[in-house]
KEPA-323384 format. One record per residue (C-alpha): residue number from 1; residue in three letters; x, y, z. Coordinates in steps of 0.25 Angstrom, whole numbers, padded with zeros to 4 digits. Layout:
residues N
+-----+-----+-------+-------+-------+
!   k !   r !    c1 !    c2 !    c3 !
+-----+-----+-------+-------+-------+
! NUM ! ala !     X !     Y !     Z !
...
+-----+-----+-------+-------+-------+
***
This chain:
residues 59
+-----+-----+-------+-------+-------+
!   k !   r !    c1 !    c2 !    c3 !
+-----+-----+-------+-------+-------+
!   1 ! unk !  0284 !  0424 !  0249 !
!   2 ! unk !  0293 !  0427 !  0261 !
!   3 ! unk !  0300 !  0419 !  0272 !
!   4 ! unk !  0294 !  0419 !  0286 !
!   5 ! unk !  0305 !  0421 !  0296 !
!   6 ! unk !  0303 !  0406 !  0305 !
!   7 ! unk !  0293 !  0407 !  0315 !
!   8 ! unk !  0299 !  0409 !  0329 !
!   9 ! unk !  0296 !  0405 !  0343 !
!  10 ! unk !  0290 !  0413 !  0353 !
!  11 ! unk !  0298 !  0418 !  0361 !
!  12 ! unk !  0290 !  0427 !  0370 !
!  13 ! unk !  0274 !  0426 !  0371 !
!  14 ! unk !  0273 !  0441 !  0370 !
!  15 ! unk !  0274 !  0443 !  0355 !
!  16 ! unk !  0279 !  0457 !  0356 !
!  17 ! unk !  0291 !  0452 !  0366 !
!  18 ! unk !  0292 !  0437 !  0355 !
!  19 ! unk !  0293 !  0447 !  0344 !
!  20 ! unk !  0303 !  0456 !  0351 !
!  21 ! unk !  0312 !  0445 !  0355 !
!  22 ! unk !  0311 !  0439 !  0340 !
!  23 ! unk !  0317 !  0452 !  0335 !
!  24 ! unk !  0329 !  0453 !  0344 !
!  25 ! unk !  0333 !  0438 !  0339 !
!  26 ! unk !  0333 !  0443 !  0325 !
!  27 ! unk !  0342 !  0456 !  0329 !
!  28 ! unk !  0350 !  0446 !  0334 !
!  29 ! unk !  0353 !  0436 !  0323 !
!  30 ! unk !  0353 !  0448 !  0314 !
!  31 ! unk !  0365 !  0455 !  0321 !
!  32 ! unk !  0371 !  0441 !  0323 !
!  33 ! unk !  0383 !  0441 !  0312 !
!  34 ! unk !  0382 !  0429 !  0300 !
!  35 ! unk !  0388 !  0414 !  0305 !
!  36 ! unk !  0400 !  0411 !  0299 !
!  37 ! unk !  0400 !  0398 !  0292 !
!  38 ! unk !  0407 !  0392 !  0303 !
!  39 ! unk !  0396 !  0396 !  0312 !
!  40 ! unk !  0385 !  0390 !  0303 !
!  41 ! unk !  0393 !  0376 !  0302 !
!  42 ! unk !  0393 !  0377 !  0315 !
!  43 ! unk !  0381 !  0378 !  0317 !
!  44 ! unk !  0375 !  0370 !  0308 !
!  45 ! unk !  0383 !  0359 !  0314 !
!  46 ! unk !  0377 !  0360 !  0328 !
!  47 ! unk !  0364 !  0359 !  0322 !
!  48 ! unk !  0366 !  0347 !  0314 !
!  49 ! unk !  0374 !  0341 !  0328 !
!  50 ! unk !  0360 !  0344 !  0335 !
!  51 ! unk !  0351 !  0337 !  0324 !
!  52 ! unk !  0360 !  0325 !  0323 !
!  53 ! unk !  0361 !  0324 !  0339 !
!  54 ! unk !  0345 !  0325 !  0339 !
!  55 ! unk !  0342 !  0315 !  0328 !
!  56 ! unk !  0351 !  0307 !  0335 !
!  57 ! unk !  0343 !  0308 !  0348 !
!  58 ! unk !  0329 !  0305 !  0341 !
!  59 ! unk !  0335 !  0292 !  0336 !
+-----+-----+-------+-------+-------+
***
């Protein structure tokens, strides 16, 4: 079995035009160099800040 790459939004109602804009996103990230660990703490750390702020709000 093979992974399917997560469903995406749609962009743009043409689905040639949806389809075209997908594939310049993934040239993007894959040029993009790796994070560095610091970048991924970081990251991960606004993230965590953000769920934290939200839960807090729902309370």
């Amino acid at each position: 079995m093979t992974a399917r790459p997560p469903s995406r939004p749609v962009r743009d109602s043409d689905p040639v035009r949806n389809t075209a804009y997908w594939e310049r996103i993934d040239c993007i990230v894959a040029a993009a160099p790796p994070l560095s660990d610091r970048q991924r703490r970081t990251i991960r750390a606004m993230f965590s800040a953000s769920v934290v702020r939200s839960d807090r709000e729902a309370a």
